[in-house]
C-alpha positions as CSV (number, residue, x, y, z in Angstrom):
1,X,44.7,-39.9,10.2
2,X,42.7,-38.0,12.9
3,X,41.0,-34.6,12.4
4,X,42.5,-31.9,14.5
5,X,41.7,-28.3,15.1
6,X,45.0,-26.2,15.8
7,X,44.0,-22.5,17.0
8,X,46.0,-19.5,16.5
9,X,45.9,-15.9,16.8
10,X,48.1,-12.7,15.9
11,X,47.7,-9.0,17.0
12,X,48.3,-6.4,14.5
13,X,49.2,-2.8,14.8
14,X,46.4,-0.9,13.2
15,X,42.9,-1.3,11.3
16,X,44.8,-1.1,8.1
17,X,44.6,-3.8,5.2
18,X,48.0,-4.3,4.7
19,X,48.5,-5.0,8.5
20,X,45.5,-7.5,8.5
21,X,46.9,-9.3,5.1
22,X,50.7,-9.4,6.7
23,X,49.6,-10.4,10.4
24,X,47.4,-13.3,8.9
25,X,50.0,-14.4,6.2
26,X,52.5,-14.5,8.6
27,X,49.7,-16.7,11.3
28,X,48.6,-19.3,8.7
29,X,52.2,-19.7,7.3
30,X,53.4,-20.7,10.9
31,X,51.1,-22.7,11.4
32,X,51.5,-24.8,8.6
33,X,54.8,-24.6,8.9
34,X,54.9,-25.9,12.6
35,X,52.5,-28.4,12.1
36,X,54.3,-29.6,8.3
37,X,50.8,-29.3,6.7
38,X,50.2,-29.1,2.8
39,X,46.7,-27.1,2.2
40,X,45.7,-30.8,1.1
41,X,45.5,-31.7,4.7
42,X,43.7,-28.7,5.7
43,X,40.1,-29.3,5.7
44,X,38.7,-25.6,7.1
45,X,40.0,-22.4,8.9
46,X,37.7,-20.0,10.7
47,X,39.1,-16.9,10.7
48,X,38.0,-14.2,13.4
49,X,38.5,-10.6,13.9
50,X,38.2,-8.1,16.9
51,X,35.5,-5.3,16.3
52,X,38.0,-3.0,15.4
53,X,39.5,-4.5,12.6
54,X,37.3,-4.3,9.6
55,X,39.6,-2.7,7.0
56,X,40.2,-6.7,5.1
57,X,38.7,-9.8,5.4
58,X,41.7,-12.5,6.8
59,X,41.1,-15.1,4.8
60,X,42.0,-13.1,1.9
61,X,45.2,-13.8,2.9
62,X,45.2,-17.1,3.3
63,X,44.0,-17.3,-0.5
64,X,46.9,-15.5,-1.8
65,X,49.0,-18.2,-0.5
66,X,47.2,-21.4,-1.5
67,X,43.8,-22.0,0.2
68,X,41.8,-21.5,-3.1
69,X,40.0,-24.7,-2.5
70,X,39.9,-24.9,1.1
71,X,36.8,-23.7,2.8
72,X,37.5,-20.1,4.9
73,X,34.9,-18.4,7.0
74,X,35.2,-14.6,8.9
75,X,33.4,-13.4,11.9
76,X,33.5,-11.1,14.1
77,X,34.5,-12.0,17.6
78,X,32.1,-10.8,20.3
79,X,33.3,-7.3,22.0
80,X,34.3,-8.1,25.4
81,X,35.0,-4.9,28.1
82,X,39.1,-5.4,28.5
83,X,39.7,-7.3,25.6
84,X,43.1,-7.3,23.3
85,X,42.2,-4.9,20.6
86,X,43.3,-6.0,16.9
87,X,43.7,-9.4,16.9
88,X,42.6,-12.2,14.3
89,X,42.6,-15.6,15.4
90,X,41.7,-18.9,13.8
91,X,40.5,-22.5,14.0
92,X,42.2,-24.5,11.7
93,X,40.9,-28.1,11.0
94,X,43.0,-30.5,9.8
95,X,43.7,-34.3,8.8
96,X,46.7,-35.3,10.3
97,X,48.5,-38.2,12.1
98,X,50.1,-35.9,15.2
99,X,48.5,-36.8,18.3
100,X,46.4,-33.8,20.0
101,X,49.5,-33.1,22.0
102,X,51.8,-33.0,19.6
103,X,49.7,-29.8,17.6
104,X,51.2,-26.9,18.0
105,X,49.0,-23.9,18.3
106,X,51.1,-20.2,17.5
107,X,50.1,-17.1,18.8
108,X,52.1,-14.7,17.6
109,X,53.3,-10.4,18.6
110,X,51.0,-9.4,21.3
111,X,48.4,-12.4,21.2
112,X,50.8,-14.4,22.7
113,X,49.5,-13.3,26.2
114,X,46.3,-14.4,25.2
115,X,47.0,-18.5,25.4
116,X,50.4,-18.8,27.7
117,X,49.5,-22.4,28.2
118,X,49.8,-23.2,24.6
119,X,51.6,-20.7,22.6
120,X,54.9,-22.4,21.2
């Protein structure tokens, strides 16, 4: 087994709670799902957020579907003139035996301009 980070990110439509919870649900489920991880294989996710999203902290979401033992952070990410509004990315770390080039990273809605080289 190798440690891995798999990076992610997904824009939402508004500074609203429900939009962060959904948006993040939806992120960390596909990339578990892509990557067939069990939250036993997941060692940490950082979670980020735009400036202008500030209505929930992400990781909530990733509690209500498993990651009560799993170490989450949130930050902020820096505010950059130009940048996508409302997104939330994430660093995932992992144990797992696919090869770097074999993770797939998901960047999902409009955050999928963000990493055209990698998004799946």
């Amino acid at each position: 087994m190798a440690v891995r980070a798999i990076r992610g990110a997904v824009q939402v439509a508004a500074d609203d709670r429900q939009e962060i919870l959904d948006g993040t649900a939806e992120l960390v489920t596909q990339v578990m799902e892509r990557n067939r991880l069990s939250t036993d294989e997941v060692i940490s996710v950082i979670f980020s957020a735009t400036p202008d999203l500030s209505a929930e902290f992400p990781a909530l979401a990733a509690r209500s579907l498993g990651f009560q033992e799993v170490p989450l952070l949130c930050c902020t990410e820096i505010r950059v003139p130009g940048a996508m509004p409302r997104v939330v990315r994430l660093m995932m770390h992992v144990e797992t035996a696919l090869s770097r080039a074999q993770i797939q990273h998901v960047y999902l809605r409009g955050a999928a301009a963000l990493r055209l080289d990698i998004a799946q």
